[in-house]
DSSP file (Angstrom, degrees, kcal/mol; ACC not computed):
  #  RESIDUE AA STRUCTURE BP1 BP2  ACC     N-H-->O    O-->H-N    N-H-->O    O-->H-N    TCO  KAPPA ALPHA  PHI   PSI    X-CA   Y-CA   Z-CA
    1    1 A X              0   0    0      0, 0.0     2,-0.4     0, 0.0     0, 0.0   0.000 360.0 360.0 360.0 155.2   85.0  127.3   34.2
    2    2 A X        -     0   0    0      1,-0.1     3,-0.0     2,-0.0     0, 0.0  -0.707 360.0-172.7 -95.4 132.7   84.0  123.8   34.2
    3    3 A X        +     0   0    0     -2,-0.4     2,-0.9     1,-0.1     8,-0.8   0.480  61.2  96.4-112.7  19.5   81.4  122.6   32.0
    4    4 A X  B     -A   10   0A   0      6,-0.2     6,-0.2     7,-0.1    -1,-0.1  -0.812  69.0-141.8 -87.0  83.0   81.2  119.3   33.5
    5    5 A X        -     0   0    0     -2,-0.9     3,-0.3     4,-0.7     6,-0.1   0.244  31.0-113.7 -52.4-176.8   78.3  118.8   36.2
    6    6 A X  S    S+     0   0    0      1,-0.2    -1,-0.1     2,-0.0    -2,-0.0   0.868 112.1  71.9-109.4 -20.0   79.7  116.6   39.1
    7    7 A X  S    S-     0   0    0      2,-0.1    -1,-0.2     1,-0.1     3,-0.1   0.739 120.7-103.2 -70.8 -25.8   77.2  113.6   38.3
    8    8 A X  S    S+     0   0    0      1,-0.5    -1,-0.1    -3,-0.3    -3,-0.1  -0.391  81.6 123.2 133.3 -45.6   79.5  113.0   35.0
    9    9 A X        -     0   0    0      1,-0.1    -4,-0.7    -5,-0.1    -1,-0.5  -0.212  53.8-120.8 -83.3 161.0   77.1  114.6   32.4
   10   10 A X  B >>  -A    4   0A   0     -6,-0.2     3,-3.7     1,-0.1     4,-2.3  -0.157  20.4-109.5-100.0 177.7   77.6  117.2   30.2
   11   11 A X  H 3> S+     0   0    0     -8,-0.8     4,-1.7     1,-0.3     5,-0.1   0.848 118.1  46.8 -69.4 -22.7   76.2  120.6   29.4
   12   12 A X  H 34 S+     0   0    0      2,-0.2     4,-0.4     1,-0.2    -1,-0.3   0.664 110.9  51.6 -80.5 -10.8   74.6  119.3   26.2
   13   13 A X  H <> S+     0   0    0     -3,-3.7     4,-1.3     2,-0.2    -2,-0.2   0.590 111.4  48.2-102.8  -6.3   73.2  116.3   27.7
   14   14 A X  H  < S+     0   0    0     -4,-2.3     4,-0.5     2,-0.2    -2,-0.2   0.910 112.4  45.1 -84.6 -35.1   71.6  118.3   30.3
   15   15 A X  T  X S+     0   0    0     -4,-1.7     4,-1.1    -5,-0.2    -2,-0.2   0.597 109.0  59.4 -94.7   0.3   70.2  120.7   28.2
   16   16 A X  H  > S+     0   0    0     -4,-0.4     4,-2.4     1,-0.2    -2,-0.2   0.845 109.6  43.7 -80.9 -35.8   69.0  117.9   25.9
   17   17 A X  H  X S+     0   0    0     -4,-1.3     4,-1.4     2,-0.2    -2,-0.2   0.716 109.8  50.9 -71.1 -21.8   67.0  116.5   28.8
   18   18 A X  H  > S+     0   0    0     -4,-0.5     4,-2.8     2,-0.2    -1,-0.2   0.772 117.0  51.1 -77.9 -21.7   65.6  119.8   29.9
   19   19 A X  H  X S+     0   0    0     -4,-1.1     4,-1.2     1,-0.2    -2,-0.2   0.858 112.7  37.3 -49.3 -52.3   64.8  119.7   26.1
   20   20 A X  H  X S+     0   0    0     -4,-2.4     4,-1.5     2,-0.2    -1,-0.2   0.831 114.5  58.5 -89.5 -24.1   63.2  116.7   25.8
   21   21 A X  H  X S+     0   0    0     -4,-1.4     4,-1.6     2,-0.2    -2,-0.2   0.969 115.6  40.9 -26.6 -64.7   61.6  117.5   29.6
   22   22 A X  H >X S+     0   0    0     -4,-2.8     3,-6.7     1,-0.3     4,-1.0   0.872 110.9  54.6 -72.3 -89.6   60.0  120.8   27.8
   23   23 A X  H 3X S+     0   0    0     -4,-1.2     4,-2.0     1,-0.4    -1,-0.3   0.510 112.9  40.0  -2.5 -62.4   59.1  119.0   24.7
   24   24 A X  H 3X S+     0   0    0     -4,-1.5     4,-2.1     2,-0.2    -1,-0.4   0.826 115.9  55.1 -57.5 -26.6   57.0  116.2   26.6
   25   25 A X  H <X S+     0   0    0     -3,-6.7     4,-7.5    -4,-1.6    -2,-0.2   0.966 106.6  48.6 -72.2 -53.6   55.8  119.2   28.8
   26   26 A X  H  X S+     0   0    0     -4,-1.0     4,-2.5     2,-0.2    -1,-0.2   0.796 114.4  47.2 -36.5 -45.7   54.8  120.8   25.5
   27   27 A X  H  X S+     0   0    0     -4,-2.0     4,-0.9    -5,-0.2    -2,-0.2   0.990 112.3  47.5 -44.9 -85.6   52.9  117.4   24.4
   28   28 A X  H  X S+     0   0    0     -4,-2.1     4,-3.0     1,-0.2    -2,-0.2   0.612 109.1  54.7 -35.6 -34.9   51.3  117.0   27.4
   29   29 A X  H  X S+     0   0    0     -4,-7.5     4,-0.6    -5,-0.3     5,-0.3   0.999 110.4  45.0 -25.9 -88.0   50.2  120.6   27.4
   30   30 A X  H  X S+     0   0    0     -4,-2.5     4,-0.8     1,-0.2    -2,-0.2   0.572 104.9  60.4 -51.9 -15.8   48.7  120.3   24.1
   31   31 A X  H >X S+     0   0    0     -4,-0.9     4,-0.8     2,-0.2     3,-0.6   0.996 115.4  45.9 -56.9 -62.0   47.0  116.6   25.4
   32   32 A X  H 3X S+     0   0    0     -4,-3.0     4,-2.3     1,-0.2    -2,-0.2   0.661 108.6  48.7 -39.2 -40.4   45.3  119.4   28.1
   33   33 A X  H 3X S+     0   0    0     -4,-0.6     4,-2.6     2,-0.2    -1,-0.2   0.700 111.5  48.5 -83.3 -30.2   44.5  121.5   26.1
   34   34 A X  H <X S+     0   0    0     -4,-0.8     4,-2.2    -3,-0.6    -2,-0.2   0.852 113.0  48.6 -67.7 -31.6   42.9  119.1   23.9
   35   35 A X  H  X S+     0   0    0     -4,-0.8     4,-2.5     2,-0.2    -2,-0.2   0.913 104.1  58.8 -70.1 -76.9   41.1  117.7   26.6
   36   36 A X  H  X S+     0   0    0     -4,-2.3     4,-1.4     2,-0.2     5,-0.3   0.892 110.8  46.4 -21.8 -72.1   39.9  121.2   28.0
   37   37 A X  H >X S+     0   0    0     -4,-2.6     3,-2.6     1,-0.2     4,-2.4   0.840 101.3  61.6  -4.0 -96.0   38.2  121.7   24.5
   38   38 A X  H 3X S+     0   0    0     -4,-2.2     4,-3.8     1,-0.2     5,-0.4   0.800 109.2  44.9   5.0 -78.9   36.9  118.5   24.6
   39   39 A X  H 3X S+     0   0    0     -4,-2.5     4,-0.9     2,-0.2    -1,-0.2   0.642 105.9  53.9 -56.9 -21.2   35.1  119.8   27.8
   40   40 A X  H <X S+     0   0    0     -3,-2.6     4,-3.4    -4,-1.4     5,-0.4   0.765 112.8  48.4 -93.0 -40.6   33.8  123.3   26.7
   41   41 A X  H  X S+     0   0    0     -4,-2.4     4,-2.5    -5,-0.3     5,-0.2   0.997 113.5  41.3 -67.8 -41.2   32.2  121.5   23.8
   42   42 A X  H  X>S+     0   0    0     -4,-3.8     4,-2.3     2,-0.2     5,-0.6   0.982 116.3  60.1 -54.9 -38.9   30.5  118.6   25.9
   43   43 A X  H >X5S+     0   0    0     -4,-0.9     3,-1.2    -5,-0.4     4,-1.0   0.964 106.0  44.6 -31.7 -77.4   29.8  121.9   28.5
   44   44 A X  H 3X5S+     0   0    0     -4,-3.4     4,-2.9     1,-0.3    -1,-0.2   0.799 106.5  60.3 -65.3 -21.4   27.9  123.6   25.9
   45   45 A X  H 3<5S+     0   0    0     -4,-2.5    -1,-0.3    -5,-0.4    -2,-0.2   0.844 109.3  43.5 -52.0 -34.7   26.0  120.6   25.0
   46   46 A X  H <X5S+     0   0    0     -4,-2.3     4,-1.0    -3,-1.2     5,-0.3   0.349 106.4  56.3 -89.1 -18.8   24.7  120.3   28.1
   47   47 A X  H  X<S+     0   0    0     -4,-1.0     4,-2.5    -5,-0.6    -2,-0.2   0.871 106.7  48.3 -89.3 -46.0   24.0  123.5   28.6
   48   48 A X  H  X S+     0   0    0     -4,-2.9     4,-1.1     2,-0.2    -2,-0.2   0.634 108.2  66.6 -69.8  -7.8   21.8  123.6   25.3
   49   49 A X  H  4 S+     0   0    0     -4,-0.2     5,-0.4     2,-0.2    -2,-0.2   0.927 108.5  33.0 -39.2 -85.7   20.3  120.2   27.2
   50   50 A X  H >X S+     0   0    0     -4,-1.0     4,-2.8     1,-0.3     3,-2.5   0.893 105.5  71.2 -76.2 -41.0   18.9  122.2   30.1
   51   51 A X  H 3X S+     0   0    0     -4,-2.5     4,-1.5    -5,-0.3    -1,-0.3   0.979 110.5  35.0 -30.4 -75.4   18.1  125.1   27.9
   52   52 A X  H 3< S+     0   0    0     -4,-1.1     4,-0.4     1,-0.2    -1,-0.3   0.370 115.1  56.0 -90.2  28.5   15.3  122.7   26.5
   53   53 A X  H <> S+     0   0    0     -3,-2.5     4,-2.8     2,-0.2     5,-0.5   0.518 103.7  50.8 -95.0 -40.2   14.6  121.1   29.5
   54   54 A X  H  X S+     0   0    0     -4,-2.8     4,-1.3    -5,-0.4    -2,-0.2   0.835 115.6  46.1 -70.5 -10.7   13.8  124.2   31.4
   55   55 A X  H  < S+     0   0    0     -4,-1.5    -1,-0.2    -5,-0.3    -2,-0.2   0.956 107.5  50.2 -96.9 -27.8   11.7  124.9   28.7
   56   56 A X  H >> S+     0   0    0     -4,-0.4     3,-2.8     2,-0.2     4,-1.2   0.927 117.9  52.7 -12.4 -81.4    9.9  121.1   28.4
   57   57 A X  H >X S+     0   0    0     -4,-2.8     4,-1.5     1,-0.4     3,-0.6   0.884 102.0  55.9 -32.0 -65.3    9.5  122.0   32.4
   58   58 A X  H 3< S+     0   0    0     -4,-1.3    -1,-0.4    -5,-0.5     4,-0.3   0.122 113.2  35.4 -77.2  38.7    8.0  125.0   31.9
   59   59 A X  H <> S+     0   0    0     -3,-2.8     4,-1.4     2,-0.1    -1,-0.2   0.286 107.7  59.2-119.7  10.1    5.2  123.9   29.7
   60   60 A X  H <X S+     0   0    0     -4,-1.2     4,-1.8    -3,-0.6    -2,-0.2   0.474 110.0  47.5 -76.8 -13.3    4.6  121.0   31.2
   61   61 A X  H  X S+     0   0    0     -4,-1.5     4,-1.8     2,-0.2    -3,-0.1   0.981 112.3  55.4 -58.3 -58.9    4.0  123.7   34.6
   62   62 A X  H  > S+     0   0    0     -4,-0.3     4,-4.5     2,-0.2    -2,-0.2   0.672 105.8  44.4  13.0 -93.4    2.1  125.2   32.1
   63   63 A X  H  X S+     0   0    0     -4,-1.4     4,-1.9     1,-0.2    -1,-0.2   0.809 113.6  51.6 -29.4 -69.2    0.0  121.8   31.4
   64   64 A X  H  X S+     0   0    0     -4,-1.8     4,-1.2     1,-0.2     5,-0.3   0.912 106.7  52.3 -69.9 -45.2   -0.6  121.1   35.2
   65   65 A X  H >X S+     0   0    0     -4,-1.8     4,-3.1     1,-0.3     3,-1.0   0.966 110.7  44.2 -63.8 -59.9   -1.8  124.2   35.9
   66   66 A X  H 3X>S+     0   0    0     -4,-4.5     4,-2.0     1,-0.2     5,-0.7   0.985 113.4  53.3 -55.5 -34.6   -4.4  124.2   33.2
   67   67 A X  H 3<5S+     0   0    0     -4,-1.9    -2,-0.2     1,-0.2    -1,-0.2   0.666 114.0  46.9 -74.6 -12.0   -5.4  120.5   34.2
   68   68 A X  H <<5S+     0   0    0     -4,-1.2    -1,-0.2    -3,-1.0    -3,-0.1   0.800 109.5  43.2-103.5 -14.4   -5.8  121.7   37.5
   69   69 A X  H  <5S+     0   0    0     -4,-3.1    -2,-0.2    -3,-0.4    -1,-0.1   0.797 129.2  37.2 -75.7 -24.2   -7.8  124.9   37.2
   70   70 A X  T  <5S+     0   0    0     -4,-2.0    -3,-0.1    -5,-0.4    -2,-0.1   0.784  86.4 112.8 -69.0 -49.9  -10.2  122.6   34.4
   71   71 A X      < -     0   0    0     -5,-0.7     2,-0.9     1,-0.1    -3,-0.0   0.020  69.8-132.9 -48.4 128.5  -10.1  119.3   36.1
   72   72 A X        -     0   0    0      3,-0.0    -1,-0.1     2,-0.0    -2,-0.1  -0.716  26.1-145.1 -92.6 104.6  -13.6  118.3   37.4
   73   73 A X     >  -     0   0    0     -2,-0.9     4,-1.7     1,-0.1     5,-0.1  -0.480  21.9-117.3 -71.3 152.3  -13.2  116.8   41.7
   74   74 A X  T  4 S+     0   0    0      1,-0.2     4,-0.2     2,-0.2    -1,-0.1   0.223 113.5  64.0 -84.5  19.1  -15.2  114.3   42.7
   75   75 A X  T  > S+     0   0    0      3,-0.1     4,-0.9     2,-0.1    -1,-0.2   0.776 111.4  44.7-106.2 -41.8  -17.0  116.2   45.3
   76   76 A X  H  > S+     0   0    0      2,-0.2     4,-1.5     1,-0.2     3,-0.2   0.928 108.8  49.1 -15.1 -68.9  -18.3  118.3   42.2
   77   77 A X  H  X S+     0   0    0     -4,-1.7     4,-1.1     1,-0.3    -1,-0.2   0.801 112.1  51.9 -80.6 -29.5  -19.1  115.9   39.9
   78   78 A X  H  > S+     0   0    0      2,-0.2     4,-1.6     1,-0.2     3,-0.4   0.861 115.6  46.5 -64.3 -35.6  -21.3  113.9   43.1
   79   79 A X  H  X S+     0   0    0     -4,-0.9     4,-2.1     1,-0.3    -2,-0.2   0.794 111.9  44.4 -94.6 -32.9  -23.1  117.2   43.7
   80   80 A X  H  X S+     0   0    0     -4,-1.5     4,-1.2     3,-0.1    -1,-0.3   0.653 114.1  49.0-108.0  19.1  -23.9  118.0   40.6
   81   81 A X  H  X S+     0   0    0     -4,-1.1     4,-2.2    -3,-0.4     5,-0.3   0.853 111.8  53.6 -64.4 -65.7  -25.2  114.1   39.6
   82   82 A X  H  < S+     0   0    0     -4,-1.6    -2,-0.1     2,-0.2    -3,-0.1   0.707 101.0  53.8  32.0 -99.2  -27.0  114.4   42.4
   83   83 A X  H >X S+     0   0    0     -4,-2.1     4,-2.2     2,-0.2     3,-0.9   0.872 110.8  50.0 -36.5 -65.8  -28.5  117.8   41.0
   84   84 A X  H >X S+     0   0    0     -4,-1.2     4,-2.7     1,-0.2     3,-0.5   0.986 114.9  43.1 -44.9 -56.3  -29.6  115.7   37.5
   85   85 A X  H 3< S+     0   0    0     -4,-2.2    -1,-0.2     1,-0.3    -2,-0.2   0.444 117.6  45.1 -95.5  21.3  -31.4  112.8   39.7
   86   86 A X  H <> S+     0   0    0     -3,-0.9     4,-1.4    -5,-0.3    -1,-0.3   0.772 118.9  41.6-119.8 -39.6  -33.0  115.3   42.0
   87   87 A X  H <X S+     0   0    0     -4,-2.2     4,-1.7    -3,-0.5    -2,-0.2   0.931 120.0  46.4  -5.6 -76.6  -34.1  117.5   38.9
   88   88 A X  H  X S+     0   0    0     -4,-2.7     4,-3.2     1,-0.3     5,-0.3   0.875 109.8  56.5 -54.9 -45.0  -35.1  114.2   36.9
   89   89 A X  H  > S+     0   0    0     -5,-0.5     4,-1.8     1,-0.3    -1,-0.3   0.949 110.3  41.7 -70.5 -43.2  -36.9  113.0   40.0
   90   90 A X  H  X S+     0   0    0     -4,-1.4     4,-1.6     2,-0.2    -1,-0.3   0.858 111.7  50.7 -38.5 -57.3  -39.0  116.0   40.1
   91   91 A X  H  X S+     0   0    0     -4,-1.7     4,-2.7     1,-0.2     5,-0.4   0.864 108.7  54.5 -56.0 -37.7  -39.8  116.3   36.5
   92   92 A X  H  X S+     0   0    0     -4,-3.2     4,-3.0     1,-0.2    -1,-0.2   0.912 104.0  55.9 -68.0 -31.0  -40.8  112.6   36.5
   93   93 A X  H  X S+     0   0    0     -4,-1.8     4,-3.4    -5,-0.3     5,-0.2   0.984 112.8  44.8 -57.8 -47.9  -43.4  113.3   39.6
   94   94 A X  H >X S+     0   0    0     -4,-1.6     4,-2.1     1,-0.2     3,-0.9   0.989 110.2  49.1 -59.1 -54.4  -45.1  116.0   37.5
   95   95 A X  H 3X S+     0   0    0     -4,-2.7     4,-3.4    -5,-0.2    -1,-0.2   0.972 117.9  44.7 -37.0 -46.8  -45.1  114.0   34.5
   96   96 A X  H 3X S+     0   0    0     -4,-3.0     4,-0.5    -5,-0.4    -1,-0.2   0.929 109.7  52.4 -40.0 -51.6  -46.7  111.3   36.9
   97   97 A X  H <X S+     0   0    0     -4,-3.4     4,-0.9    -3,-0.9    -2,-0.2   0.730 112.6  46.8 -71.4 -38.7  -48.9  113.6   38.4
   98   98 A X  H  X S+     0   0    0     -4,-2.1     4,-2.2    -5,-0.2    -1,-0.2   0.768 112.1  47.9 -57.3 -58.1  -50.1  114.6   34.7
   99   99 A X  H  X S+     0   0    0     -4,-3.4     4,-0.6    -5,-0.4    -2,-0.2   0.641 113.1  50.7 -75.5 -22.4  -50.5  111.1   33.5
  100  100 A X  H  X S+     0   0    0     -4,-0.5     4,-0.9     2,-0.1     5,-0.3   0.700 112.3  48.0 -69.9 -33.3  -52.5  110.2   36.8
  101  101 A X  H >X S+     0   0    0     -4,-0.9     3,-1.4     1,-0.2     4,-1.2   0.985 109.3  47.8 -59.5 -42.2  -54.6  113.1   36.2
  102  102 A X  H 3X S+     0   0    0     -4,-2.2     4,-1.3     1,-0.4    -1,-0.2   0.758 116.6  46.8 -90.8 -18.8  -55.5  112.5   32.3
  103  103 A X  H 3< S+     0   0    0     -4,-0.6    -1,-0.4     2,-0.2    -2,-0.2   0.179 108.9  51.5 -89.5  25.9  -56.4  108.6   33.1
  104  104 A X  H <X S+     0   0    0     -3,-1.4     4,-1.8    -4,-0.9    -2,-0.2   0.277 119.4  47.0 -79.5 -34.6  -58.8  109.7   36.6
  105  105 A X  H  X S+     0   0    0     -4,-1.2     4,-2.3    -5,-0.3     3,-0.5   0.982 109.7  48.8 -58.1 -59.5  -60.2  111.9   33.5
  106  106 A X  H  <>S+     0   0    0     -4,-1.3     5,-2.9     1,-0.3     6,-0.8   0.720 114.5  40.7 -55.6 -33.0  -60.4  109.3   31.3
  107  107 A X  H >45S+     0   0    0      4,-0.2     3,-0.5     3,-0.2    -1,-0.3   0.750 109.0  60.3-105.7 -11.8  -62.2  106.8   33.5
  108  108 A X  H 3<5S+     0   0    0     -4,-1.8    -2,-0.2    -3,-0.5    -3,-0.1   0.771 111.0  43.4 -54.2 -30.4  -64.6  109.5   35.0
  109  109 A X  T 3<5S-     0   0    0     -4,-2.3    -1,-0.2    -5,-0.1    -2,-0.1   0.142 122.2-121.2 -90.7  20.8  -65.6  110.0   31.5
  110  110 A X  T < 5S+     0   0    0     -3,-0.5    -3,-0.2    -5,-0.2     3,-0.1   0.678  76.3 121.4  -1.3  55.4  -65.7  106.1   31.1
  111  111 A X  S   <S+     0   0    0     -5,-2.9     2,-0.4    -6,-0.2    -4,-0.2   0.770  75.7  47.6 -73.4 -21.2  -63.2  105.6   28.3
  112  112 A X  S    S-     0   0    0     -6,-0.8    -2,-0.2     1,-0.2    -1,-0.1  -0.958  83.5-129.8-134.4 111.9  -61.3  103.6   30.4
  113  113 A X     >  -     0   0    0     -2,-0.4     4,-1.1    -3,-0.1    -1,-0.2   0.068  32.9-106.4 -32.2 169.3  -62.3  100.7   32.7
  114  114 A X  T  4 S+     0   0    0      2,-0.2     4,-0.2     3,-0.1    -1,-0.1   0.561 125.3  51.4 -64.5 -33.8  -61.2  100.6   36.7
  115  115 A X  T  > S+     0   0    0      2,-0.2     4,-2.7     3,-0.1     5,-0.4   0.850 107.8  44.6 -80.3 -59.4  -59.1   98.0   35.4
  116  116 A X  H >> S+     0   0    0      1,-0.2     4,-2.1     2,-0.2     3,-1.6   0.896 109.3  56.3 -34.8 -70.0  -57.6   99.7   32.7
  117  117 A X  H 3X S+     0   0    0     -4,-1.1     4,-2.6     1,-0.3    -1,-0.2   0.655 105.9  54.8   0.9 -62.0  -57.0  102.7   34.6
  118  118 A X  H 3> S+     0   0    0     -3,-0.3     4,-0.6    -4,-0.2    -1,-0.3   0.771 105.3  46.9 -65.8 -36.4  -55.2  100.7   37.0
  119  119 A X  H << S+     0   0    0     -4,-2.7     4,-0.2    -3,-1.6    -2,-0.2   0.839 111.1  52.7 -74.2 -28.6  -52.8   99.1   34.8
  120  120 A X  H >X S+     0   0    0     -4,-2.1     3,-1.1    -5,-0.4     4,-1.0   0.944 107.1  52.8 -58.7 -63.2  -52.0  102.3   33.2
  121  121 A X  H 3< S+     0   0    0     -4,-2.6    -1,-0.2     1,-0.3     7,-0.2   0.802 110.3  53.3 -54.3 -16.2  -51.4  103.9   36.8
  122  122 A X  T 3< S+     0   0    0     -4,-0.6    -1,-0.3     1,-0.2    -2,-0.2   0.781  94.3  65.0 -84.1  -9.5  -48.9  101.0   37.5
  123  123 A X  T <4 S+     0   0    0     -3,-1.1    -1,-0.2    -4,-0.2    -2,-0.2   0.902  79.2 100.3 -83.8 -26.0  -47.0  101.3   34.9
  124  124 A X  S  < S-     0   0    0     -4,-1.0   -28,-0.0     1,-0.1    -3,-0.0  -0.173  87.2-103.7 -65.5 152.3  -45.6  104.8   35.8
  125  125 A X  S    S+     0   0    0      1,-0.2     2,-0.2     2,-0.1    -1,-0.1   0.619 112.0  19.6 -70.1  -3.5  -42.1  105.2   37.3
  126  126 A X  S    S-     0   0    0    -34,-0.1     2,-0.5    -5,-0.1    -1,-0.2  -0.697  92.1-131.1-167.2 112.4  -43.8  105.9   41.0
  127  127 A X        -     0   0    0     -2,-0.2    -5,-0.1    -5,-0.1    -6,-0.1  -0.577   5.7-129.8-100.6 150.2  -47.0  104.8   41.4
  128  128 A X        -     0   0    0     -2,-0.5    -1,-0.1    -7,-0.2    -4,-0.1  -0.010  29.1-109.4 -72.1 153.4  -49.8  106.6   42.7
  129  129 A X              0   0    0      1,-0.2    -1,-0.2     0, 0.0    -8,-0.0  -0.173 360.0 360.0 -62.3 146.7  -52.1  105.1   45.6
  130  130 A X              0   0    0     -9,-0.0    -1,-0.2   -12,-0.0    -2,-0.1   0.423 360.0 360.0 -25.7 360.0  -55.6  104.1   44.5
């Protein structure tokens, strides 16, 4: 048998190039393999990433949910200011009504001038007729 391939090279230089073929193969392998690594670790970083995002998210859901179930509208908060100055306004009429009464006393019994009387009644935060 011939151990001479027809291109001219021989069986040792052939199997030294499939050698040095495997051998780069081997390298390159191991480049891959390095690389691959490389990737499972950045992977799990990222995976422990969104692990504390999805939790971040959920209590920030959390957050909005209370703020919304707390949270004071402004169609409330107008109804019930409102409520105070329609409350306030009332109380202040009695109060009025009270402070007209004890100066009508006051000048029937004539501690109080007509005039007095009068300046007193103006003074109140809605004043009464004459």
């Amino acid at each position: 048998m011939d151990d001479q391939p027809k291109n001219g090279a021989t069986l040792d230089e052939v199997l030294e190039t499939v050698n040095n073929s495997f051998t780069r193969m081997e390298e390159r392998f191991a480049e891959v393999k390095s690389d691959i690594s490389s990737m499972k670790s950045d992977i799990s970083s990222m995976k422990s990433d969104i692990s504390s995002m999805k939790s971040d998210i959920s209590d920030l859901k959390s957050d909005v949910h209370e703020l919304n179930t707390t949270m004071v509208t402004k169609d409330y908060l107008d109804r019930k200011v409102q409520e105070f100055k329609d409350e306030s306004t009332i109380k202040l009429r009695k109060e009025n009504e009270k402070v007209a009464t004890i100066v009508r006393t006051l000048r029937e019994k004539t501690i109080f001038s007509n005039t007095e009387a009068q300046g007193i009644l103006a003074m109140e935060p809605f004043p009464l007729p004459k």
